[in-house]
C-alpha positions as CSV (number, residue, x, y, z in Angstrom):
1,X,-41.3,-17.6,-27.0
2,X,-38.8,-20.1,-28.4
3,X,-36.9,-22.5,-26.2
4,X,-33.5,-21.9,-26.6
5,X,-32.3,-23.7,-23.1
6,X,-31.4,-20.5,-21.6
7,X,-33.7,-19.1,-18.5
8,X,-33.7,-15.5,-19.5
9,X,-36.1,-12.4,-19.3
10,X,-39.1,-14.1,-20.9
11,X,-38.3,-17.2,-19.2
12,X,-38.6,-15.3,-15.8
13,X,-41.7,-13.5,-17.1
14,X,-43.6,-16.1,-17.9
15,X,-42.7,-17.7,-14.6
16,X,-43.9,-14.9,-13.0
17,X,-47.2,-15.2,-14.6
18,X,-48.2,-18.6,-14.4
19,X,-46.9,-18.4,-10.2
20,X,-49.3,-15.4,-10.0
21,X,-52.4,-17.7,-11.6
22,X,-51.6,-20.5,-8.9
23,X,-51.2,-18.6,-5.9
24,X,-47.6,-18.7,-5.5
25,X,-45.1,-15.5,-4.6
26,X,-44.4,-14.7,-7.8
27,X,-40.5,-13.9,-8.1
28,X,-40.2,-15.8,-11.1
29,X,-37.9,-18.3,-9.5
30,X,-39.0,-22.2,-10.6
31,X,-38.5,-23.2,-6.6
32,X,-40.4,-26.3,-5.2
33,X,-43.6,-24.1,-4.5
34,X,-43.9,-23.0,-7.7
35,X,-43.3,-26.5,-9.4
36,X,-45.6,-28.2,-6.9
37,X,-48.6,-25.4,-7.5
38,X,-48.4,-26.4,-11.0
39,X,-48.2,-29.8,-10.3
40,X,-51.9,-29.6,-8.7
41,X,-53.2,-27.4,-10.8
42,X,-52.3,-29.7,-13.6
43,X,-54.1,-32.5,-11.9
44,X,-57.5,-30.2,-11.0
45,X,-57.6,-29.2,-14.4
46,X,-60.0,-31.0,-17.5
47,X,-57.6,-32.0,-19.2
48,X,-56.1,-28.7,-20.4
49,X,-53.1,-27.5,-19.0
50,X,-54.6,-24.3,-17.2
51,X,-51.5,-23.0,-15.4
52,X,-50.0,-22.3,-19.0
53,X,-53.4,-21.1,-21.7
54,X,-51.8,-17.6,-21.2
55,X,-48.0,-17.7,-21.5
């Protein structure tokens, strides 16, 4: 995936993905659940960002 600024179909996927690893509803939206899951797993993990080793 490239970042081009825009929030389209891989954008939403890989949302999807990384809510479905944290425990969120996974509907690909980057809402305040979804930002805050991340936020903790971020902090829980070793150092690596865990929420993301996938996308």
């Amino acid at each position: 995936m490239v970042a081009d600024g825009a929030y389209g179909p891989a954008t939403r996927s890989a949302v999807t993905r990384v809510q479905q690893r944290v425990g969120v509803a996974a509907d690909g939206d980057y809402g305040p659940a979804t930002r805050n899951a991340m936020k903790r797993s971020h902090r829980t993990s070793s150092g690596t960002h865990s929420h993301c080793a996938k996308i």
